[in-house]
VEXDRENVO-224098 format. One record per residue: x, y, z of N, C-alpha, C in turn; residue in three letters; residue number from 0; chain. Coordinates in steps of 0.1 Angstrom, whole numbers, plus 5000, padded with zeros to 4 digits. Example, Ala and Ser with C-alpha at 12.3 -4.5 7.8 and 13.67 -1.06 7.14 Angstrom:
residues 2
    n.X    n.Y    n.Z   ca.X   ca.Y   ca.Z    c.X    c.Y    c.Z   code   pos   unit
   5132   4943   5078   5123   4955   5078   5132   4967   5078    ala     0      A
   5128   4978   5071   5137   4989   5071   5129   5000   5079    ser     1      A
***
This chain:
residues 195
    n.X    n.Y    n.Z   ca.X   ca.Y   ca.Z    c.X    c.Y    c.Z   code   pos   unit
   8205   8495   4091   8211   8507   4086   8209   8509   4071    unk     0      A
   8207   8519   4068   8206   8527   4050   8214   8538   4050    unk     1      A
   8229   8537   4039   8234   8549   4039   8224   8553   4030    unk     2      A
   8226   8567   4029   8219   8578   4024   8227   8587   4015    unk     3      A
   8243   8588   4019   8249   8598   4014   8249   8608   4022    unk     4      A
   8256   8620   4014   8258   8628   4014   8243   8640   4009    unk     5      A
   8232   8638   4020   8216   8646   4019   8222   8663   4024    unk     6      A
   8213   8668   4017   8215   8682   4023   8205   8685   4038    unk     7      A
   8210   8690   4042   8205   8693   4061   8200   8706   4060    unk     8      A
   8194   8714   4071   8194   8723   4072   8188   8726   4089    unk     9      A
   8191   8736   4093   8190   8741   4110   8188   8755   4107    unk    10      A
   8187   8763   4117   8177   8774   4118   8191   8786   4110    unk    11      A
   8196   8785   4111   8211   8790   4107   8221   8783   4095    unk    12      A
   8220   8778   4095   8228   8765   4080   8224   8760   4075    unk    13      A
   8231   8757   4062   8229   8744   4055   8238   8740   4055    unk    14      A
   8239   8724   4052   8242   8714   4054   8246   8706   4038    unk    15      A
   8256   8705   4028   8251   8704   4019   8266   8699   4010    unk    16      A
   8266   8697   3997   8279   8688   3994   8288   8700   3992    unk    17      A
   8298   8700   3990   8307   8711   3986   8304   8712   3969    unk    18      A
   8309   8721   3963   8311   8724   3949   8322   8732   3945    unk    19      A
   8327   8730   3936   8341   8740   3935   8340   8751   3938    unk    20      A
   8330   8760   3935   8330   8774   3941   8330   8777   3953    unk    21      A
   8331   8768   3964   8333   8763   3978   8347   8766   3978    unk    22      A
   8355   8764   3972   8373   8764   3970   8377   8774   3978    unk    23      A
   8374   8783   3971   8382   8800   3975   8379   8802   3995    unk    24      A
   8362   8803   3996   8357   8805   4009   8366   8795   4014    unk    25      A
   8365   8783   4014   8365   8772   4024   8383   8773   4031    unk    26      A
   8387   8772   4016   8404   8777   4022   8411   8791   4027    unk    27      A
   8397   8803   4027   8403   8815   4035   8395   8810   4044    unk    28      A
   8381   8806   4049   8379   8807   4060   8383   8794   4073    unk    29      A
   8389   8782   4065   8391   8769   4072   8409   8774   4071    unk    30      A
   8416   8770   4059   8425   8761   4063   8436   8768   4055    unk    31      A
   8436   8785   4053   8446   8790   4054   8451   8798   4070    unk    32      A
   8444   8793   4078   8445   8800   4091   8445   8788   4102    unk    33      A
   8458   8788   4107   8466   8782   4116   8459   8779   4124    unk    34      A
   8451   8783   4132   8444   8779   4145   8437   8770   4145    unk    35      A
   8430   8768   4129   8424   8761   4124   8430   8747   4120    unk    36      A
   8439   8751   4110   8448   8737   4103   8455   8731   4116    unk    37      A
   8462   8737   4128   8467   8731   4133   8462   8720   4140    unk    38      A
   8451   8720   4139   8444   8708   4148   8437   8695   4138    unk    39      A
   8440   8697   4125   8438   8690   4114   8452   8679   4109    unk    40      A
   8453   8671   4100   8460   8665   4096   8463   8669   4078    unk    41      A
   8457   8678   4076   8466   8687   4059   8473   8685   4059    unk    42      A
   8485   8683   4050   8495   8687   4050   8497   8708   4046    unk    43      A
   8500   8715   4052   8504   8725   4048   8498   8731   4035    unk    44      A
   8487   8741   4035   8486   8743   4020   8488   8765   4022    unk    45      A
   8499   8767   4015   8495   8782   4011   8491   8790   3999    unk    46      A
   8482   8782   3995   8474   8792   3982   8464   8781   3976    unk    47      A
   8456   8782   3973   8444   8776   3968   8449   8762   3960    unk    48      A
   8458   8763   3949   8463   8752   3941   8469   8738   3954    unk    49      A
   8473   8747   3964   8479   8736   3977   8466   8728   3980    unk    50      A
   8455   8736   3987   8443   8726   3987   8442   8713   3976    unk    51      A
   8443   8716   3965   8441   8704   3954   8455   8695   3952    unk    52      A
   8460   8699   3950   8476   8692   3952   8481   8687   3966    unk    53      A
   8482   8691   3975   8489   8687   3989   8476   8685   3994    unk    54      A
   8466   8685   3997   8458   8685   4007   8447   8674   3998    unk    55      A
   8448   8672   3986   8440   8663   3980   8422   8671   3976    unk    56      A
   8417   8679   3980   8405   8686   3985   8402   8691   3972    unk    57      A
   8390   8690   3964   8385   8700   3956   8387   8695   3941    unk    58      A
   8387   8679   3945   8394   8673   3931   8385   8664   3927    unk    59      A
   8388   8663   3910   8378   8650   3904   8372   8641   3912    unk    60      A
   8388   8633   3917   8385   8620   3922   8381   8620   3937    unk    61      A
   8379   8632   3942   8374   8641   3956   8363   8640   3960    unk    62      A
   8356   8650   3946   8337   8654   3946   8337   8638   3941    unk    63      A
   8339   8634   3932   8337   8613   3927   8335   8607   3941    unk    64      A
   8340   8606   3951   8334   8604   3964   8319   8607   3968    unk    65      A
   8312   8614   3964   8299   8620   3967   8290   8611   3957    unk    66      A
   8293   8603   3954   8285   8592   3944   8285   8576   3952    unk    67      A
   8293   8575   3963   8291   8568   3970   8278   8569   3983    unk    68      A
   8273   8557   3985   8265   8559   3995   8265   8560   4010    unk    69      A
   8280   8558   4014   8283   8561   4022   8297   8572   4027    unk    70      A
   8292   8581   4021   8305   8591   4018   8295   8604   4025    unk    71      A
   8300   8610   4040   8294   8616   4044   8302   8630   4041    unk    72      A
   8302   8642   4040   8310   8653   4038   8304   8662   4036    unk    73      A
   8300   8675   4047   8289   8686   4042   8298   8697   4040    unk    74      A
   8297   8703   4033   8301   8721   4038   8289   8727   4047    unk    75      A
   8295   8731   4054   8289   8742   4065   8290   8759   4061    unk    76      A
   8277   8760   4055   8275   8774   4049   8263   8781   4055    unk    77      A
   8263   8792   4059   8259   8803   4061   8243   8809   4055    unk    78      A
   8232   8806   4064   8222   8813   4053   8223   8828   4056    unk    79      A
   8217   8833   4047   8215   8832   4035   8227   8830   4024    unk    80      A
   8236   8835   4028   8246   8839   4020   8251   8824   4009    unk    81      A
   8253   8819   4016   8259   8802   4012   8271   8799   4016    unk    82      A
   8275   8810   4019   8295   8805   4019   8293   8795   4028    unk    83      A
   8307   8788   4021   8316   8778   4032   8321   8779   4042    unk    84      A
   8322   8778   4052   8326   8782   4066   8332   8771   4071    unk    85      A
   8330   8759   4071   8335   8750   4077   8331   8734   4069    unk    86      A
   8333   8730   4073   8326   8714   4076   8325   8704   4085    unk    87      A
   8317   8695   4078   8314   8682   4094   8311   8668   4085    unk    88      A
   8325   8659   4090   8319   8648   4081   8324   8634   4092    unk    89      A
   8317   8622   4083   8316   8612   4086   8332   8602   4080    unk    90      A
   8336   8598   4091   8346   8587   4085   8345   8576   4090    unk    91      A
   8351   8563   4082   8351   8551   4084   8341   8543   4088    unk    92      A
   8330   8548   4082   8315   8543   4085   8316   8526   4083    unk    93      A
   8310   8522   4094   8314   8507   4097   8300   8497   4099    unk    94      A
   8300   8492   4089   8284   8488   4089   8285   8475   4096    unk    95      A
   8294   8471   4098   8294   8454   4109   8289   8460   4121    unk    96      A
   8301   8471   4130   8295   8479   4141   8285   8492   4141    unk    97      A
   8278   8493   4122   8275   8502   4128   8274   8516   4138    unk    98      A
   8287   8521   4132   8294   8534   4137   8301   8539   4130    unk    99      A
   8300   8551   4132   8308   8565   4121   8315   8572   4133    unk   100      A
   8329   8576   4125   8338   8584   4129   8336   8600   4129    unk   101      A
   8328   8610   4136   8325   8625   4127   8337   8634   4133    unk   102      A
   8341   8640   4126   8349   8650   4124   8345   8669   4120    unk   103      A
   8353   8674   4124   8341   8686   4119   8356   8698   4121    unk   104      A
   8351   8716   4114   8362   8719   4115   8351   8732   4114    unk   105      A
   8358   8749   4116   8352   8757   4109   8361   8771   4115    unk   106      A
   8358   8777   4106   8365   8791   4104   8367   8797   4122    unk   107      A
   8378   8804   4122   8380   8809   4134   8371   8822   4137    unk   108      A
   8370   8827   4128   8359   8841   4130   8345   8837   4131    unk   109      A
   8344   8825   4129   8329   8820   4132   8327   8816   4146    unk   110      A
   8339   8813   4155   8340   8804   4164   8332   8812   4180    unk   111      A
   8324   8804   4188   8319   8808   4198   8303   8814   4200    unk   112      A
   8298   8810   4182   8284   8814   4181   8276   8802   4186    unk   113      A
   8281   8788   4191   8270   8777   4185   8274   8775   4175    unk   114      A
   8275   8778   4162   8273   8770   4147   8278   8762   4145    unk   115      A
   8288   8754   4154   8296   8740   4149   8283   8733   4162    unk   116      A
   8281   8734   4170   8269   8725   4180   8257   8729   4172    unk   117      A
   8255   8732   4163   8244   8734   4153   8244   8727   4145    unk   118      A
   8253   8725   4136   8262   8717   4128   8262   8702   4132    unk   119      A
   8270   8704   4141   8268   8684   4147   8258   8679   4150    unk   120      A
   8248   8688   4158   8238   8682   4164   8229   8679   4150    unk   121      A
   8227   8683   4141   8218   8680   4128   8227   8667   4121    unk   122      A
   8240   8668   4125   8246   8654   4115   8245   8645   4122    unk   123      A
   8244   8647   4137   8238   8633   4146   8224   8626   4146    unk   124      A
   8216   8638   4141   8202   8639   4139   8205   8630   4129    unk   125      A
   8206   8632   4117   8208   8624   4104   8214   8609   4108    unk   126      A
   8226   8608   4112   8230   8601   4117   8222   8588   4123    unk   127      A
   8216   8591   4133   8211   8584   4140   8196   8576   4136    unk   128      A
   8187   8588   4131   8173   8588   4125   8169   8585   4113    unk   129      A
   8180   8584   4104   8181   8585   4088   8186   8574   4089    unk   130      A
   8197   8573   4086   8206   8566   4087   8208   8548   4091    unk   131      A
   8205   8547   4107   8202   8538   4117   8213   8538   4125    unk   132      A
   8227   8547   4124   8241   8544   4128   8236   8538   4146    unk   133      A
   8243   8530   4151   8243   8524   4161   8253   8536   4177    unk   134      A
   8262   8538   4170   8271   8545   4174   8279   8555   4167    unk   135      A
   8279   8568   4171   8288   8578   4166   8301   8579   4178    unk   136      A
   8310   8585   4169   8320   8587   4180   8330   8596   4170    unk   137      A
   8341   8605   4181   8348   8613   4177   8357   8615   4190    unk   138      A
   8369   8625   4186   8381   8628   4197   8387   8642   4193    unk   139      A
   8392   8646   4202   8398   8660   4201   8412   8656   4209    unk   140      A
   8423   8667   4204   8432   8668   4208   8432   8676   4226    unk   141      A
   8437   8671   4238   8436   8677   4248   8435   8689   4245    unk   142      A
   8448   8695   4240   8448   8710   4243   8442   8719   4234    unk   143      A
   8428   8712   4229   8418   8717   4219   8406   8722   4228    unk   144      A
   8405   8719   4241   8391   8716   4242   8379   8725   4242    unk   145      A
   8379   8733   4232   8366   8737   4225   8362   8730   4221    unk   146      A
   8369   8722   4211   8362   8710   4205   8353   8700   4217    unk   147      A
   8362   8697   4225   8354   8687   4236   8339   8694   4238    unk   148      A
   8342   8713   4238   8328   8716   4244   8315   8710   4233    unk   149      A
   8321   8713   4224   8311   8711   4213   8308   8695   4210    unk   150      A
   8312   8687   4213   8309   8671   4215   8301   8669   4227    unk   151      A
   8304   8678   4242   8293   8676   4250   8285   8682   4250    unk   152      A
   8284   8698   4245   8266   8706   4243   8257   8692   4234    unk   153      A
   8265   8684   4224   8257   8679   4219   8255   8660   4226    unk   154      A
   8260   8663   4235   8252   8647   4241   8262   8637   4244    unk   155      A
   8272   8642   4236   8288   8624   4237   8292   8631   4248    unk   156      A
   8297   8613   4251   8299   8610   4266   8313   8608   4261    unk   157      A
   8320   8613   4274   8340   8613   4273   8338   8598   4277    unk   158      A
   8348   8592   4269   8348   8579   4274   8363   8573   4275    unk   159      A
   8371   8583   4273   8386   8581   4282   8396   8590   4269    unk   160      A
   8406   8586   4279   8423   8594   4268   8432   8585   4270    unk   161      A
   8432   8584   4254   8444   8579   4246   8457   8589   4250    unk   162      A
   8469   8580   4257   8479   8593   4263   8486   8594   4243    unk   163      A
   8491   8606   4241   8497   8609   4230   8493   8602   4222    unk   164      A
   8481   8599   4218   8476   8593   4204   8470   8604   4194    unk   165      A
   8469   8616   4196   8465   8624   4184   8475   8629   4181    unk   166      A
   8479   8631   4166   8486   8634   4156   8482   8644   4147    unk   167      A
   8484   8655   4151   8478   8670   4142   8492   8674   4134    unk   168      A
   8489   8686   4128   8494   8693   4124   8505   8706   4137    unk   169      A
   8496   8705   4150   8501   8714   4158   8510   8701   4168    unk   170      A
   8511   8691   4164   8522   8681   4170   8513   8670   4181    unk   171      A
   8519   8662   4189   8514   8652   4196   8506   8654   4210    unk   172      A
   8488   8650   4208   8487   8653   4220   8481   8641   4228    unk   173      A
   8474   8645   4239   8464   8632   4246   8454   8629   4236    unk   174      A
   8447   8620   4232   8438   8617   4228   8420   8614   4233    unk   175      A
   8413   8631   4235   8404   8624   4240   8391   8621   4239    unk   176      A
   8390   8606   4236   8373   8604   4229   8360   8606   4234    unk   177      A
   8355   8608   4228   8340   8604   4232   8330   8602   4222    unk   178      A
   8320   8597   4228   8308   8585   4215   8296   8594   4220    unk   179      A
   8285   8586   4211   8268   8588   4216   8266   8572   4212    unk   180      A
   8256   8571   4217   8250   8553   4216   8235   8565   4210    unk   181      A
   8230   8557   4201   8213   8558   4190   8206   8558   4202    unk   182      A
   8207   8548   4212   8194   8548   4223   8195   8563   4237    unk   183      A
   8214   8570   4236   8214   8580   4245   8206   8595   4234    unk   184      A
   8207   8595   4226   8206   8602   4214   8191   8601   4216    unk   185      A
   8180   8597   4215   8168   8590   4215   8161   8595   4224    unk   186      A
   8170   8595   4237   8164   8600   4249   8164   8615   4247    unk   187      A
   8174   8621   4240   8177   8638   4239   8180   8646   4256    unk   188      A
   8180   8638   4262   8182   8643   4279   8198   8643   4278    unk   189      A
   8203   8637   4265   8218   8643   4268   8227   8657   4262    unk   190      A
   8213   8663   4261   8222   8675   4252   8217   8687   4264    unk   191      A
   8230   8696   4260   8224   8708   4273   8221   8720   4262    unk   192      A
   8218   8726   4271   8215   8741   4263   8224   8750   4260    unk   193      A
   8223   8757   4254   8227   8770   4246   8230   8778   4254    unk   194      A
***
């Protein structure tokens, strides 16, 4: 394995790329001033831009100072041409003994049901796997989310069981249910379906 960082990506539709403060304004009207969104997140509550920096920690010195690490994955998910921020997709608890990352991902509700978050992931798996060397990715969704699930299997992860009431949102306690990719199912690409 070689972290890399935080590289900029790109797909036929996005980029893939660090956040920068002028990301602020978009990211919190289009992510995480709207319920549908936060509630499936762990924020604490933010209603006005200063909440993102203060209560939610996001958009801060010691925030972007994370992006100087080499294993500090965090894209904004922006829009070509335009740039805005729409969402994100990032890496947690990257574990170089087992080799595996935690990916997480989120994105605006008016964007929702185009593809662009299975756009999105499938390029940070790409990275992930081929850049990178990760061994295993893995991620979970709350049951009573399961868009999210769709978007973990268009792109190839396998359900690999539920945690009863182990996710902890902001919209309250649900099942917990995971699912991974292994580098060698990823490799094959016979696990992703179509569009």
């Amino acid at each position: 394995m070689e972290h890399k960082g935080t590289q900029p990506l790109e797909t036929q539709r996005l980029l893939l790329r660090r956040f920068a403060l002028d990301d602020l304004e978009s990211f919190y009207h289009n992510c995480l001033s709207d319920y549908e969104v936060w509630r499936w997140t762990s924020y604490d509550q933010v209603d006005c831009l200063e909440d993102v920096q203060k209560k939610a920690g996001l958009f801060t010195p010691n925030w972007f100072a994370a992006y100087d690490r080499p294993d500090r994955y965090s894209w904004a998910v922006s829009l070509k041409p335009d740039g805005q921020a729409i969402g994100r997709v990032f890496g947690m608890h990257p574990d170089d003994r087992a080799q595996e990352v935690e990916l997480a991902y989120e994105l605006g509700r008016s964007y929702w049901g185009r593809g662009l978050m299975t756009e999105a992931v499938r390029e940070a798996l790409r990275f992930f796997f081929e850049d990178v060397g990760f061994f295993r990715v893995y991620c979970y969704h709350a049951d009573q989310n399961p868009a999210s699930g769709r978007v973990m299997e268009k792109c190839g992860m396998r359900r690999e069981g539920v945690m009863k009431l182990a996710c902890r949102c902001n919209g309250g306690r649900f099942d917990k249910v995971n699912y991974a990719l292994l580098r060698e199912e990823y490799l094959k690409k016979s696990c992703f379906e179509e569009e």
